[in-house]
C-alpha positions in Angstrom: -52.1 -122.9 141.7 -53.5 -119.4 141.0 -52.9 -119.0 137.5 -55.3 -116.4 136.8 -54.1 -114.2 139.8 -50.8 -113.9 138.7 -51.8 -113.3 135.5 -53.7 -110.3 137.0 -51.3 -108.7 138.8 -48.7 -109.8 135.2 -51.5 -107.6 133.7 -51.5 -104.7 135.9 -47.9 -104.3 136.0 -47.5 -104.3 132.8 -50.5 -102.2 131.0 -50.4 -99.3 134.4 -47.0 -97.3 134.8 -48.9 -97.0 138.2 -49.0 -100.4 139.6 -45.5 -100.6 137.9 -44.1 -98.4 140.2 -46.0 -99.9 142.9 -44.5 -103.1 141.8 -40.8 -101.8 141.7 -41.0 -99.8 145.0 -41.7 -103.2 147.0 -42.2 -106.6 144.8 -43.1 -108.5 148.2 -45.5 -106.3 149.1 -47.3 -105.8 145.5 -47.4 -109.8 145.1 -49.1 -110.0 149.1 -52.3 -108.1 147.5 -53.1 -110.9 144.9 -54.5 -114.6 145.8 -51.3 -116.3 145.1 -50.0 -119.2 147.3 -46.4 -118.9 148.8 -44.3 -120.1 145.9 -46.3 -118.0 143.7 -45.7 -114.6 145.1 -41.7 -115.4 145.9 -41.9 -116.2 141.9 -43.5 -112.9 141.2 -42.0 -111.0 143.7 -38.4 -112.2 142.1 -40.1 -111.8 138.5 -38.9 -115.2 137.5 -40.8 -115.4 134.3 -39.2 -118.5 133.8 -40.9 -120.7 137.0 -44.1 -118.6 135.5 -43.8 -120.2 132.3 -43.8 -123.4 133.8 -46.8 -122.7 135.9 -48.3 -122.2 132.7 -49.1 -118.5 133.3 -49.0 -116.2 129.6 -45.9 -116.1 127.8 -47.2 -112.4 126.3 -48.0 -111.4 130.0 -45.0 -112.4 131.7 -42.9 -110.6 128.6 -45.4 -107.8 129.0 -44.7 -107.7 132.7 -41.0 -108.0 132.6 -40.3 -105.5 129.8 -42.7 -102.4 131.8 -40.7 -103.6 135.4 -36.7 -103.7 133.5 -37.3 -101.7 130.3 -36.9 -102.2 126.5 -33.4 -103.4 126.4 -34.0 -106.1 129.0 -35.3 -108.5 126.1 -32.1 -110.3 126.4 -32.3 -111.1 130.1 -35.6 -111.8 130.2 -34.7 -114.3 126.8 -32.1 -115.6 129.4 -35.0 -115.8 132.5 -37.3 -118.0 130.4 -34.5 -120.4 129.0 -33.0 -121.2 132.1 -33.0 -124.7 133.7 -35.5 -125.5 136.1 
């Protein structure tokens, strides 16, 4: 588990409108630059702050991350993403 490379790359994303971009443009290809296993990049690639929760990666990053990539009034999913089932 790469914890603190997802939480990297969950940093980038969400503190540069840059790498946010470069994040919504191709997901695959922005979570292929980061030392994540397989699992890890399809989780960040599909931004599914809920498996990332369970990874133990930052609740404040992944909120962070998720609000920059869907916008402000996407709390409600992303509220959603973190409660579902695993």
């Amino acid at each position: 588990m790469s914890t603190n490379a997802l939480e990297k790359a969950l940093w980038q994303i969400g503190t540069n409108p840059v790498e946010t971009e470069r994040y919504r443009a191709c997901p695959q290809t922005y979570a292929a630059e980061f030392r994540l296993d397989e699992a890890e990049r399809a989780i960040l690639a599909e931004l599914d702050v809920g498996a990332m929760a369970r990874r133990e990666t930052s609740t404040l990053l992944l909120m962070m991350a998720f609000l920059a990539v869907r916008g402000p009034a996407s709390m409600g999913e992303y509220m959603q993403s973190m409660n579902r089932p695993a």
